[in-house]
Each structure stands twice: as structure tokens, then as C-alpha cells.
C-alpha positions as CSV (number, residue, x, y, z in Angstrom):
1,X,173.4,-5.2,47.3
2,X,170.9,-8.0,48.4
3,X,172.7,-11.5,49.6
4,X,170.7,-14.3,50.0
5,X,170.4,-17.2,51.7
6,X,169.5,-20.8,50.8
7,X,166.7,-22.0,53.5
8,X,165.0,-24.7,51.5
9,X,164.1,-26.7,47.8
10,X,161.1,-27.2,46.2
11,X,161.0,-31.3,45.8
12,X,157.4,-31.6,44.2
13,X,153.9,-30.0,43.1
14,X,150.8,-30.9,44.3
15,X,147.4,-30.2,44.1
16,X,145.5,-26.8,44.6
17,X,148.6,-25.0,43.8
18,X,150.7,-26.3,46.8
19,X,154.3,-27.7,46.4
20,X,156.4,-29.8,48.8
21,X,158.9,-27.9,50.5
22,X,162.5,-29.3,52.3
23,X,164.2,-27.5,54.8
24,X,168.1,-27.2,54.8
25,X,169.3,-29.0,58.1
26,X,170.7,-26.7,60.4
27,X,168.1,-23.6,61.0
28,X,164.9,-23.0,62.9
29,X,162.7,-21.2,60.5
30,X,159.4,-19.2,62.2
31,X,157.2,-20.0,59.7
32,X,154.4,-17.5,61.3
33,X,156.8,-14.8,59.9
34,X,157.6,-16.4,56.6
35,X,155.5,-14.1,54.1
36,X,158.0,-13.9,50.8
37,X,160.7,-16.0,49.5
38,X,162.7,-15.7,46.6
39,X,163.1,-18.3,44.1
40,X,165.9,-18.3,41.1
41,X,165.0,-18.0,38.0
42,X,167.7,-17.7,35.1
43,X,170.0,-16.3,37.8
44,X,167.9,-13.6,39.5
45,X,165.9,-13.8,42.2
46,X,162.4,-13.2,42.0
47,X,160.1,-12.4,44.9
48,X,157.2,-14.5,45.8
49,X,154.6,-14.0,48.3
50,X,153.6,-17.3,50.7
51,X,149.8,-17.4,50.8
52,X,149.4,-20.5,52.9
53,X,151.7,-22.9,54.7
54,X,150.5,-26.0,55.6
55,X,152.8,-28.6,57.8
56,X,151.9,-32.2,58.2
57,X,154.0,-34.0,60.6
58,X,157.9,-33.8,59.2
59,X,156.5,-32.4,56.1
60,X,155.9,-28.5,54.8
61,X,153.5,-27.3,51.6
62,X,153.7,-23.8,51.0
63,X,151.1,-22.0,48.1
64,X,152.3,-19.2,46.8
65,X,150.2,-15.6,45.7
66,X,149.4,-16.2,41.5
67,X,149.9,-19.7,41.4
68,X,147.4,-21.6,41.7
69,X,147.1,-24.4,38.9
70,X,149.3,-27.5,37.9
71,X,150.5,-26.1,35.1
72,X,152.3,-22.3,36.8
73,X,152.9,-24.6,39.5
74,X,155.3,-27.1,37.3
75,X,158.0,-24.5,36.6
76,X,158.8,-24.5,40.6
77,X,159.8,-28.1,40.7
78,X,163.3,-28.5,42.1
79,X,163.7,-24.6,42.5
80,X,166.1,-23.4,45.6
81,X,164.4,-21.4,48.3
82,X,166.0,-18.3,49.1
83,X,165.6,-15.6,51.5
84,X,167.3,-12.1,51.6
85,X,169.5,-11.2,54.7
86,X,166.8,-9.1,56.1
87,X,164.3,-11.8,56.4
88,X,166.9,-14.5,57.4
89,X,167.8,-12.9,60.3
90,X,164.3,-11.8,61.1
91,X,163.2,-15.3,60.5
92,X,166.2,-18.1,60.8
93,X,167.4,-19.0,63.7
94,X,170.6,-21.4,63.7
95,X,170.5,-24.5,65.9
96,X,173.8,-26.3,67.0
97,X,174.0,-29.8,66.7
98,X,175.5,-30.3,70.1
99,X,178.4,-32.4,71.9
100,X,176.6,-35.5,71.0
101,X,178.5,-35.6,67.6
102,X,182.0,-35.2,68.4
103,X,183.9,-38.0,67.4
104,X,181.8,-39.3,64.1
105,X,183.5,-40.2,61.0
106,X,182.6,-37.9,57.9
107,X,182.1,-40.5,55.1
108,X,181.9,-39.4,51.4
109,X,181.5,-42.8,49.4
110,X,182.9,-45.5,51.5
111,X,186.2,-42.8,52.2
112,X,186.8,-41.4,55.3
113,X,187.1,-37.7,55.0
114,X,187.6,-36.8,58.9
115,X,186.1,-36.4,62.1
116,X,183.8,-34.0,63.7
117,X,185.4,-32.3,66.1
């Protein structure tokens, strides 16, 4: 059985069949390597091949193979990016956030819910 992993979210379309992708906090991804994902659709995961990736200073467009106007494009908005344990740990590598954290307050709406430690 396939587990996957959520690496990313589609946030908006664009133009020329490109859509604005963000990154989950927390992994290194070699985008060189990246050449499918999987997005959800109706609970299954359906694979999709990366035909371009274009990055643009803190942000990340990706086109995928087959979709290339507004309209196949629009059913991506907002769509979780996954990838399948092979490719994650071909691709993903986890960073640590360091020492220079210990000792913030976790806040959650004005309540403190701890402290990193």
C-alpha cells in the first residue's frame, strides 16, 4: 500500500497553464528530481507529471503534462500536493529548525499553548 506525504498546496492558477505552488515548512525539496506528484481528487490520489517548474525568488510555479488552459487548470485551485514514500525520500529532505527556538511561546489565539523545547 502507497502512503503519501503532504509536501505542498496549490494557492492559485495562472497563465499558460502554471499554478502557484507553497511549500510545507520544514523540508528541502530537490526540485531537479521532482517529475510527478499526486494530487487528491475525491479521495484518491491521482498522478500527475511536472512539465516545468519555474521559481521566482520565494515563489514556485509548477505546469503540469495535459494542462495547459485556464479552464483544466481551475479544478487545481487549493489542491494538496502529495508525494508517495518513494519519491519523498528520494526527493525531501527534512531540515531542523535549530537551537535558536528553544524557549518560544506556542500561541494559538491569544492562549499560550506551551514552549518549544
Amino acid at each position: 500500500m502507497n502512503e503519501f506525504y503532504l509536501i505542498a498546496k496549490i494557492l492559485s492558477v495562472g497563465k499558460n497553464g502554471y499554478v502557484k505552488v507553497q511549500f510545507i515548512p520544514g523540508y528541502s525539496i530537490a526540485l531537479d528530481n521532482l517529475k510527478f506528484i499526486y494530487l487528491d481528487f475525491w479521495n484518491q490520489k491521482k498522478k500527475i507529471e511536472v512539465e516545468d517548474i519555474i521559481v521566482n525568488k520565494q515563489s514556485f510555479f509548477f505546469k503540469f503534462l495535459n494542462f495547459a488552459d485556464d479552464r483544466e487548470i481551475s479544478v487545481l485551485l487549493d489542491k494538496d500536493v502529495f508525494l508517495d514514500n518513494y519519491n519523498f525520500n528520494k526527493i525531501v529532505k527534512s531540515e531542523t529548525l535549530g537551537s535558536d527556538i528553544i524557549g518560544f511561546e506556542v500561541l494559538q489565539n491569544g492562549v499560550l499553548l506551551g514552549k518549544v523545547s
